[in-house]
C-alpha positions as CSV (number, residue, x, y, z in Angstrom):
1,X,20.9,-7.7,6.2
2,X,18.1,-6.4,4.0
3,X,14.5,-6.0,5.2
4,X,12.0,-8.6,2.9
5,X,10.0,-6.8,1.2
6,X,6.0,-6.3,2.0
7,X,3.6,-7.6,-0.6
8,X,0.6,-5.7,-1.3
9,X,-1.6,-7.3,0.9
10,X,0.6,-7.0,3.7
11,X,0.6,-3.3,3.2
12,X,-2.6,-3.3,3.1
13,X,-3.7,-5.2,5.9
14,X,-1.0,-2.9,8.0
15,X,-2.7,0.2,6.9
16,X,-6.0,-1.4,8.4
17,X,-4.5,-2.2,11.8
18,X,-2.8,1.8,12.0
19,X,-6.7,2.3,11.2
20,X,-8.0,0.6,14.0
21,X,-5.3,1.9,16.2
22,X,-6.1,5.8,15.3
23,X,-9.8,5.3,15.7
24,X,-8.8,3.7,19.6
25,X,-9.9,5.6,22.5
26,X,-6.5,5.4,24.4
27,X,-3.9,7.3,21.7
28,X,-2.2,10.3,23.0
29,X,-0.9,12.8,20.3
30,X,2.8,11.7,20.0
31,X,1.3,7.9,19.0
32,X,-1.4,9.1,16.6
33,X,1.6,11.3,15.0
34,X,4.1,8.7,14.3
35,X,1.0,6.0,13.3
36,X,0.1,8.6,11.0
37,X,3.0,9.1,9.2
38,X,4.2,5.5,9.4
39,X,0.4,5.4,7.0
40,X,1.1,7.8,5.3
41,X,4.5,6.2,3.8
42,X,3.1,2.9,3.2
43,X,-0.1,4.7,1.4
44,X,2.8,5.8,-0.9
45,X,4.0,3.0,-1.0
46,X,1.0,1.2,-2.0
47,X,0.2,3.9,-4.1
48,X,3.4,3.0,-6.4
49,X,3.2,-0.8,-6.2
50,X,-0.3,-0.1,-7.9
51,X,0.6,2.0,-10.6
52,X,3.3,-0.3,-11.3
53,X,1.2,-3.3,-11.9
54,X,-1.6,-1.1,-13.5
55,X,0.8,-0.4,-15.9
56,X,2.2,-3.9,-16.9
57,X,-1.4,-4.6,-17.1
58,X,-1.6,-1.9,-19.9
59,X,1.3,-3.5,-21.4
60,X,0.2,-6.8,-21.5
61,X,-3.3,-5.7,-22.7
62,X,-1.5,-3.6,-25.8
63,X,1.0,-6.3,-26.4
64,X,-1.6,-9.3,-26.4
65,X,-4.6,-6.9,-28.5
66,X,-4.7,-9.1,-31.6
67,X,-5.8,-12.2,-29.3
68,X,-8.0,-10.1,-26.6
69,X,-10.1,-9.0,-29.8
């Protein structure tokens, strides 16, 4: 079975709850490690999806010029 794949704002809103869980009062060390890291990898994550679409973007924008100008 393969995990579905997160959208953008999924990832997103994820890295806000880690957020909120971080800035708690009640996280011991070993929590805020793993919380950390799991942020980490979905910043990556995000990081890539965003390049990705900034760069059909470009495409679209070069491939289109003659009727964006």
């Amino acid at each position: 079975m393969t995990k579905k794949e997160q959208t953008l704002t999924e990832k997103f809103r994820q890295l806000e709850e880690l957020t909120t869980f971080l800035e708690g009062d009640d996280v011991n060390i070993e929590q805020a490690l793993e919380k950390f890291e799991e942020g980490l990898t979905l910043a990556s994550e995000c990081k890539k999806q965003l390049t990705e679409v900034e760069n059909k973007v470009q495409k679209m924008k070069e491939d289109f010029k003659e009727v964006l100008e």
